[in-house]
C-alpha atoms as one frame of an Amber mdcrd trajectory, in Angstrom:
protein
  -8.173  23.818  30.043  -6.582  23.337  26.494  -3.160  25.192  28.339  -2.899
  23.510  31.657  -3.665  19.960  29.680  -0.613  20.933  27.421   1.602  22.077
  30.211   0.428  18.747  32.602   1.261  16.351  28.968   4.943  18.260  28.633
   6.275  17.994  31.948   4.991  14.045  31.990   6.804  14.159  29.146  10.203
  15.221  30.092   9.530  13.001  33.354  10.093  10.079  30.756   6.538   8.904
  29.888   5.069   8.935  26.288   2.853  11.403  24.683   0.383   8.983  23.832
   0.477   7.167  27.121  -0.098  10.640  28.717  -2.916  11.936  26.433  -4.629
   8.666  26.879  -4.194   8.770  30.574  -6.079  12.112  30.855  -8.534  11.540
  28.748  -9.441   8.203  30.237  -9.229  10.018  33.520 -11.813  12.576  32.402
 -13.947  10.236  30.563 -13.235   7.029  32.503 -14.344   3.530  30.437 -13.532
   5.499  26.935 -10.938   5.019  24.568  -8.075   3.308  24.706  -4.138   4.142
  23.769  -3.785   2.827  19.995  -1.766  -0.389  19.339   1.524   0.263  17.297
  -0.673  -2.071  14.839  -3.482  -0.221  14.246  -0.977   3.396  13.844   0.876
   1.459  11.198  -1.975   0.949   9.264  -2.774   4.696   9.015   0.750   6.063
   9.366   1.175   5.317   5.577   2.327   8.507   3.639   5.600   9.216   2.468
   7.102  12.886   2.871   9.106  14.475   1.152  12.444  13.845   2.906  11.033
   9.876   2.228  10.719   9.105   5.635   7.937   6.252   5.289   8.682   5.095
   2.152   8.404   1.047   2.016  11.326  -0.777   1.033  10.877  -2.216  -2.374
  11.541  -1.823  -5.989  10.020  -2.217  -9.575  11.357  -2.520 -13.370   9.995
  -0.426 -16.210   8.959  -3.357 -17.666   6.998  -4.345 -15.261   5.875  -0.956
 -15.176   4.228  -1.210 -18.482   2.194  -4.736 -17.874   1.070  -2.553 -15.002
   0.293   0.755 -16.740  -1.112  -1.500 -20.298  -4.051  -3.399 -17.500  -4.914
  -0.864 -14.317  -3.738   2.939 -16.045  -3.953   3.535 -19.463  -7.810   3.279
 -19.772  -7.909   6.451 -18.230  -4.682   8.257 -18.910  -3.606   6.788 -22.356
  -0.849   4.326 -23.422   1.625   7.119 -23.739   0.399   8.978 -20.714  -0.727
  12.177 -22.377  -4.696  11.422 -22.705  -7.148  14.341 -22.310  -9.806  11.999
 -22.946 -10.816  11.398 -19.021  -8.301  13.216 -16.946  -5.425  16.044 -17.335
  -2.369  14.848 -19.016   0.487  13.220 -16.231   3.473  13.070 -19.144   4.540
  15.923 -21.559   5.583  19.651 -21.227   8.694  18.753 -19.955  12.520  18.762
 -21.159  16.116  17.247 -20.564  16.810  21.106 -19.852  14.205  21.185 -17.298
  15.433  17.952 -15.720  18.983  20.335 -15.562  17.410  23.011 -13.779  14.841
  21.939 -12.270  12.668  24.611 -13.440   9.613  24.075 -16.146  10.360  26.210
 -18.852   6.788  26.217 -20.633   4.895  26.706 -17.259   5.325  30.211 -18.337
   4.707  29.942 -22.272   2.031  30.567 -23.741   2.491  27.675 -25.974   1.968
  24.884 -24.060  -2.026  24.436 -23.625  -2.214  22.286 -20.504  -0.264  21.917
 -17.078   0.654  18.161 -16.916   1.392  16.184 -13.405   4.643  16.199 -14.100
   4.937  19.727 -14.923   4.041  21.017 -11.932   4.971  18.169  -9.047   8.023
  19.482  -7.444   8.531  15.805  -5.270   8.396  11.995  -6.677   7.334  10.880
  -3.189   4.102  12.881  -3.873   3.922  10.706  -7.095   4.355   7.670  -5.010
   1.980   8.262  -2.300  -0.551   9.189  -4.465  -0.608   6.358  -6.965   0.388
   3.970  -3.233  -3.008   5.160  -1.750  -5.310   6.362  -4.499  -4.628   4.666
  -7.850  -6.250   2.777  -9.731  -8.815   5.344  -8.997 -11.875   2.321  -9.545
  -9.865   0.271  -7.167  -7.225   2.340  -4.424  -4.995   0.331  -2.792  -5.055
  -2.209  -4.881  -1.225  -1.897  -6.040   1.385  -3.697  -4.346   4.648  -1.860
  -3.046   6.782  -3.294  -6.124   4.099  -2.298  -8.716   3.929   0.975  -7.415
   7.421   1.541  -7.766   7.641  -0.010 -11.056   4.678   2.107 -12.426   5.830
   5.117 -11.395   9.550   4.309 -13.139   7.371   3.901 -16.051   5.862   7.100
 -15.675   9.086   8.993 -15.335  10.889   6.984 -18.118   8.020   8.134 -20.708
   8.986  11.232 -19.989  12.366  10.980 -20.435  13.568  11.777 -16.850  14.898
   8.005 -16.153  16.283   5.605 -18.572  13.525   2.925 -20.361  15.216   0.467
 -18.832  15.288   1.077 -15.395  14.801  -0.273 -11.522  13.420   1.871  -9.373
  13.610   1.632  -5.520  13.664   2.971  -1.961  17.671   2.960  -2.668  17.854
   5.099  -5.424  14.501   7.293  -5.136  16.362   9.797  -3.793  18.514  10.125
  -6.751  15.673  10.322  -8.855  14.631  13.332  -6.623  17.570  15.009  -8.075
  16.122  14.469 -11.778  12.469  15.973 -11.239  12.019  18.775 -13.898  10.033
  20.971 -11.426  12.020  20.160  -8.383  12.955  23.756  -7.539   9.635  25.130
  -8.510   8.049  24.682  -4.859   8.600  26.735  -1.882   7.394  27.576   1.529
   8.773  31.100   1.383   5.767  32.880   0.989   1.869  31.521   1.722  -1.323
  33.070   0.397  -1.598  35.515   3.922   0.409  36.207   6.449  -0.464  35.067
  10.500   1.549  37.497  12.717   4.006  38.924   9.879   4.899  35.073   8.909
   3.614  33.142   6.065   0.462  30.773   6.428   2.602  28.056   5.737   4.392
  28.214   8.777   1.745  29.281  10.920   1.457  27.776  14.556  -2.139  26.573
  15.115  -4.689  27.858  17.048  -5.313  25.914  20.712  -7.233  28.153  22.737
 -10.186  30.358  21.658 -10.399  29.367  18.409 -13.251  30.729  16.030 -15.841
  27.628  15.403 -15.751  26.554  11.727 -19.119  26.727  10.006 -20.491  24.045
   8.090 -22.547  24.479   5.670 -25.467  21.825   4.853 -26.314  20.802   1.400
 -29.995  19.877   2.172 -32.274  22.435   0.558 -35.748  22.408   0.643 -38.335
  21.512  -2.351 -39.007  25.362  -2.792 -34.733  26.064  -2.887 -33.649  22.987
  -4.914 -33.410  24.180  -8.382 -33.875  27.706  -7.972 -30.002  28.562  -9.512
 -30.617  25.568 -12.015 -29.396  22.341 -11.784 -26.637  21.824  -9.392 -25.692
  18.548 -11.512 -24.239  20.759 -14.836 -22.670  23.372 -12.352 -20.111  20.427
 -10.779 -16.937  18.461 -11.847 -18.313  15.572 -14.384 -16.077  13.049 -12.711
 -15.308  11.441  -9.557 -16.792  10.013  -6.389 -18.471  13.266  -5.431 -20.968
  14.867  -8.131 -23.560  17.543  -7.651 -26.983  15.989  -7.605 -29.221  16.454
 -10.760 -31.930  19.246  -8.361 -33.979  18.669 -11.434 -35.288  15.476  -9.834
 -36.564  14.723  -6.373 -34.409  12.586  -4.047 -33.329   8.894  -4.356 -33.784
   7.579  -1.252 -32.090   3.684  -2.380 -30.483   2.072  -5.174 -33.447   0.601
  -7.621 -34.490  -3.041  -7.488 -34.597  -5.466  -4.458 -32.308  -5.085  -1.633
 -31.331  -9.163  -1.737 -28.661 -10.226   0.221 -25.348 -12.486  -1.291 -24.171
 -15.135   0.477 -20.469 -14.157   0.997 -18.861 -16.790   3.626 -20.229 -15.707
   6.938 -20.663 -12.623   6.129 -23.648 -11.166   3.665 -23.662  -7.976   1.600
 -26.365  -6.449  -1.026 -25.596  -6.146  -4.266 -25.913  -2.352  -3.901 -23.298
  -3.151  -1.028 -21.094  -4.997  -4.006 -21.305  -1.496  -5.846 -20.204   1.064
  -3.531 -17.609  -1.902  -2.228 -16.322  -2.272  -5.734 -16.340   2.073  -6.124
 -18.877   1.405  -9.215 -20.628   4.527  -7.964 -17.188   6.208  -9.460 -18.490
   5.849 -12.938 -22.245   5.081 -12.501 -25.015   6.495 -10.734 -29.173   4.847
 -10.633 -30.850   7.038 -12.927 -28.418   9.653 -14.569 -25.434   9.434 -16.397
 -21.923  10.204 -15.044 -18.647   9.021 -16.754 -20.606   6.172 -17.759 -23.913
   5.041 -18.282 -26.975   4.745 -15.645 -27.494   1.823 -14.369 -31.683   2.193
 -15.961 -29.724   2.799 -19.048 -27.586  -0.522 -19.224 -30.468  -2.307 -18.171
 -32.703  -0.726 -21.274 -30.292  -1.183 -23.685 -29.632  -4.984 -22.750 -33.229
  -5.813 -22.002 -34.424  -8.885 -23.492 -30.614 -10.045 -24.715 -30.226 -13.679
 -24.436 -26.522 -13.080 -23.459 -26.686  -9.913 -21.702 -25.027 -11.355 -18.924
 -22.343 -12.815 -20.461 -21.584 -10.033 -22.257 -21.599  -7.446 -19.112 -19.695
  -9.923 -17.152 -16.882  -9.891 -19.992 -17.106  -5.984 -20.309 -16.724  -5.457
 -16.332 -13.713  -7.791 -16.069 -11.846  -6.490 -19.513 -13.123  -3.095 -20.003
 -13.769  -1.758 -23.275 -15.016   1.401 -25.225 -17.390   2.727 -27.809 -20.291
   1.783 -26.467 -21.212   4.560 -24.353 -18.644   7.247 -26.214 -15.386   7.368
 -26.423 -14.809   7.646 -22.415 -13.346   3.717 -21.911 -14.473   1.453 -19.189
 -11.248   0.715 -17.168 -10.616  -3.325 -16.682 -12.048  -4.773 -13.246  -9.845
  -8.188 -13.374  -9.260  -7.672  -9.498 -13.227  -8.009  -9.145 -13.996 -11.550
  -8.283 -15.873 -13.494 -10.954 -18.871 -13.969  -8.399 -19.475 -10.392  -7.600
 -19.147  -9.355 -11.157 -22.013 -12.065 -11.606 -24.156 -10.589  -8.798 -23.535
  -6.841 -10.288 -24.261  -7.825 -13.376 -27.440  -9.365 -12.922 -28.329  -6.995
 -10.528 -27.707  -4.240 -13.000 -30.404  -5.792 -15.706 -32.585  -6.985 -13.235
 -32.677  -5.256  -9.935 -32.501  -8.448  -7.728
């Protein structure tokens, strides 16, 4: 079916109709009252990396200056002032030289001196660099960066390590130039892949249409018997991020603690555990163990019976800080407004 649906789609195609128009029509055809063709609207707002070649890269630009204000408030909580923090995640700056930026080639990606691979050791492409931080950075807050600051943050990022000026503009005019300057630029290729499909590399492969082997999924519910019988799952996982193992030590939470109230939010209402997942608190903080930071049961013990626990939680949440909890900072949430910051906040020490 897969074949004769691929050979009916090309020669529609060649007869001068689209792709899309012709996929929708058959599917609507087989499945009549389902689906729709996609407005060019609704393809631009997914159609959003950039490749390699740059070819969806938004015109803009962004000084090193500017760069810094950005870095100083959304970055350097997690990855230093300088760039080269261990503290949270893997360093993005150092490991690199003006020799490297000649050849394009890392030198001390194979010495034995040089303890840690940093981003910029091992990215072969600044448009990786500026998709990533475009879609994913600040990592409490993704997508939060406009075009401009993401071009001036990432000049910031390449001028600390000495592959543009300090003083520098960068921009969809002269990215391309930069290209030219990465220090690991000719360290990636598509020569080889990790197997070969029909004597040609994985890479390269041609995927499979017809007869394909099912992918198997494998659950992650285990029973009461199963759920700590290789110890806890929690210790055995990454200690940051979105996605942790869950501590098999305890049973199940089946909902945030405290009342579920709802907050008014124009016409519109969310919960405040809503507020938290909306604002990616659940990042750092999870209802009853600690992750980066604290448990939410923690911050509520340690603040319990403080006159001006909620003044000073609100302050912490839209500044950041550190030292309370360790030495792993809380990044600044200035983005957050000062009315959901309120209703975490009290939410946090109270449960309503």
């Amino acid at each position: 079916m897969f074949k004769l649906a691929n050979q009916l789609t090309k020669a529609l195609v060649v007869a001068g109709l689209s792709a899309t128009f012709v996929t929708t029509t058959f599917a609507q055809s087989k499945y009549p009252g389902i689906g729709r063709e996609a407005t060019k609207a609704e393809v631009a707002a997914w159609d959003i990396d950039v490749r390699p070649d740059f070819k969806g890269l938004p015109k803009g630009s962004g000084n090193t200056l500017r760069g810094q204000e950005v870095w100083e408030s959304r970055c350097a909580s997690c990855h230093g002032t300088f760039g080269e923090s261990n503290e949270v995640f893997t360093p993005i700056v150092g490991g690199t030289t003006k020799e490297d930026v000649k050849t394009g080639r890392v030198a001390s990606l194979t010495s034995e001196k040089q303890p840690q691979r940093t981003t910029l050791m091992k990215v072969a492409t600044v448009s990786t660099l500026w998709d990533y931080i475009y879609r994913a950075m600040p990592w409490n807050a993704p997508r939060t960066l406009s075009v401009d600051d993401t071009y001036a943050v990432l000049g910031y990022i390449l001028s600390m390590a000495e592959i543009v000026p300090e003083e520098f503009t960068l921009s969809d005019k002269n990215i391309a130039d930069v290209q030219k300057l990465m220090p690991n630029r000719n360290g990636m290729t598509q020569s080889h892949g990790l197997w070969n499909e029909g004597g040609k590399p994985d890479v390269k492969a041609t995927a499979c249409m017809t007869d394909c082997s099912k992918h198997v999924t494998i659950g992650s519910f285990l029973p009461d018997y199963a759920r700590n019988a290789h110890d806890n799952l929690a210790l055995q996982n990454r200690p940051y991020g979105p996605y942790r193992g869950v501590d098999t030590t305890k049973p199940p939470l089946t909902r945030l603690p405290g009342k579920m109230t709802t907050v008014a939010m124009g016409a519109d209402s969310i919960t405040p555990a809503g507020l938290f997942k909306k604002h990616n608190c659940s990042t750092c903080h999870a209802p009853a163990s600690r992750a980066i930071g604290p448990a939410i049961s923690e911050v509520a013990a340690k603040y319990k019976g403080q006159a001006d626990a909620m003044k000073k939680l609100h302050q912490k949440v839209k500044v950041g800080g550190a030292g309370v909890w360790g030495s792993i900072p809380m990044p600044p949430h200035a983005h957050v407004p000062e009315g959901d910051i309120d209703v975490l906040v009290k939410w946090m020490l109270t449960g309503q």
